[in-house]
C-alpha positions in Angstrom: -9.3 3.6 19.0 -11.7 6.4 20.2 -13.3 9.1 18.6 -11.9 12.2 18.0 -8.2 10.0 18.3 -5.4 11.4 16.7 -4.6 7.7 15.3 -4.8 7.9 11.9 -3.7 4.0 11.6 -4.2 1.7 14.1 -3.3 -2.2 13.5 -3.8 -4.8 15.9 -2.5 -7.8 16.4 -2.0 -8.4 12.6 -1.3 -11.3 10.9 -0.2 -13.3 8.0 0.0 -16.8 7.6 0.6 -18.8 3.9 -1.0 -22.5 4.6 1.3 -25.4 3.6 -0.3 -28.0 1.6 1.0 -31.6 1.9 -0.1 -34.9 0.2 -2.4 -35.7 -2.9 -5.3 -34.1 -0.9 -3.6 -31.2 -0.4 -4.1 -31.4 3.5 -2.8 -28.3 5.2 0.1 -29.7 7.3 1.1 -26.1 8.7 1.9 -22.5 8.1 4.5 -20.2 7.5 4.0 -17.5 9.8 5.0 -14.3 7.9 3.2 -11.8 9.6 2.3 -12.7 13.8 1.0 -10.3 15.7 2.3 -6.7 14.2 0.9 -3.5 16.6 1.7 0.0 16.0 -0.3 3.2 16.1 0.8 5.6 13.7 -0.5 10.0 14.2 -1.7 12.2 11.5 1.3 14.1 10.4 3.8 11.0 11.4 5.7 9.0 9.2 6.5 5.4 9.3 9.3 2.8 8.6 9.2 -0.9 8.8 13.1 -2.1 9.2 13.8 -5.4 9.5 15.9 -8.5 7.1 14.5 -9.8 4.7 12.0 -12.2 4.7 10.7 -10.5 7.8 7.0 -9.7 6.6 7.5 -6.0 6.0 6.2 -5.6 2.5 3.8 -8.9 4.1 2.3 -6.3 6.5 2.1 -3.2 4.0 0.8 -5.7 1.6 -2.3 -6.6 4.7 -2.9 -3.1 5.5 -3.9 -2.2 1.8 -5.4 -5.5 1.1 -3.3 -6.4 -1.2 -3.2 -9.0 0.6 -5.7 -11.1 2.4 -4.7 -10.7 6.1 -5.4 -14.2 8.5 -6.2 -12.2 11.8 -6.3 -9.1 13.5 -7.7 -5.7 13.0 -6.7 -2.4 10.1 -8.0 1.0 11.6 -7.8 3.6 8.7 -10.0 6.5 10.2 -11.7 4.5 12.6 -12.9 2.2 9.9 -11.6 -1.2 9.9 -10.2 -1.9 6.6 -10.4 -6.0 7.4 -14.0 -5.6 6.8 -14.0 -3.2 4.2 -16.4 -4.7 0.8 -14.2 -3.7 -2.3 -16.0 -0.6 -3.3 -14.4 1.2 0.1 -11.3 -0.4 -0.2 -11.2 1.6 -3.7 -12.1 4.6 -2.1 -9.6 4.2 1.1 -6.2 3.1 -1.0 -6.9 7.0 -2.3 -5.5 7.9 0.6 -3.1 5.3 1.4 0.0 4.3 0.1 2.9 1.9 0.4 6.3 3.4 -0.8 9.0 0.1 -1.5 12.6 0.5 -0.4 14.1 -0.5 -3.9 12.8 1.7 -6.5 14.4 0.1 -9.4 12.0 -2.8 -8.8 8.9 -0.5 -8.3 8.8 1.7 -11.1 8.1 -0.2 -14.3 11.0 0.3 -17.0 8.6 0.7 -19.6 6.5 2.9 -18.5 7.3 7.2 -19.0 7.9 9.1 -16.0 4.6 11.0 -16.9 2.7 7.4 -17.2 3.6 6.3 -13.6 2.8 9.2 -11.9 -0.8 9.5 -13.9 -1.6 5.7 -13.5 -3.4 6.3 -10.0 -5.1 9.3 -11.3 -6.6 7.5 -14.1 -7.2 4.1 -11.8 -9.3 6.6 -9.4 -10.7 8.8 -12.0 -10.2 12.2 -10.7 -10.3 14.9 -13.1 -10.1 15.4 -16.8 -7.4 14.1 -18.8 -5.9 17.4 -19.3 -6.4 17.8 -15.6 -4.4 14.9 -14.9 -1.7 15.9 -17.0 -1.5 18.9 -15.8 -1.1 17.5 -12.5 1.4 15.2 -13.6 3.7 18.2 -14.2 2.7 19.8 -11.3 3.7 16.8 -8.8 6.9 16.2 -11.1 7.6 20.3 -10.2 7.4 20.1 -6.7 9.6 16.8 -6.1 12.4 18.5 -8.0 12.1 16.9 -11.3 11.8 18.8 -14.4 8.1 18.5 -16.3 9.9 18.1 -19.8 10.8 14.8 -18.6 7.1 13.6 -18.6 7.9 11.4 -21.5 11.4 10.0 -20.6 11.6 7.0 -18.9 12.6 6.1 -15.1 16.2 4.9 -16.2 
């Protein structure tokens, strides 16, 4: 990617691969490929889906790209800086900007957790304002999706 590119992410060549242990010395006999060589460019202002079956490495490769997950090969660009090398102090910094929506929500949001305490949790992991701030906040983001900020305390069922 060049400067001044409109690439916001750029991943090449990406992959994924779970060793397979074999034996009482645990020799590595093989791999399970879940991710192999995953390109894309994705533009400021665009909007990606991964579709595929399941078991296809789509939450694998969200998973790499946040380094949530070690990745085996290949190359993150997140604003020309390549996450793969990233020491854990950027990482922090960069997932502020980044995130990974799941397709089944049910399994995403924590059951018992408040509405209120899942949509604060990455304020408070990132420490940006005050904890009035972040409340406030809270009710703010809850406002513009639609839902009503008197739910803040009722739970995601």
């Amino acid at each position: 990617m060049t400067k001044g590119s409109d690439n916001l992410v750029e991943v090449n060549e990406l992959k994924v691969h779970f060793p397979i242990h074999r034996g009482m010395l645990k020799k590595q006999v093989g791999a399970v490929r879940a991710v192999d060589g995953v390109s894309f460019k994705l533009r400021r202002g665009e909007t990606l889906g991964l579709v595929g079956e399941s078991g296809s490495g789509k939450s694998t490769t969200g998973l790499a790209i946040l380094r949530l997950l070690e990745a085996t090969g290949g190359e993150v660009l997140f604003r020309n800086k390549n996450l793969l090398m990233a020491n854990q102090t950027e990482m922090r910094e960069m997932r502020r900007h980044m995130q990974m929506v799941f397709q089944d929500p049910y399994s995403s949001l924590n059951p018992r957790m408040t509405v209120g305490s899942i949509i604060i949790e990455p304020l408070n992991v990132h420490k940006i304002g005050t904890s009035a701030e972040r409340r406030e906040r809270t009710k703010e983001l809850m406002h513009l999706v639609g839902l009503n900020p008197n739910f803040i305390n009722r739970y995601p069922h």
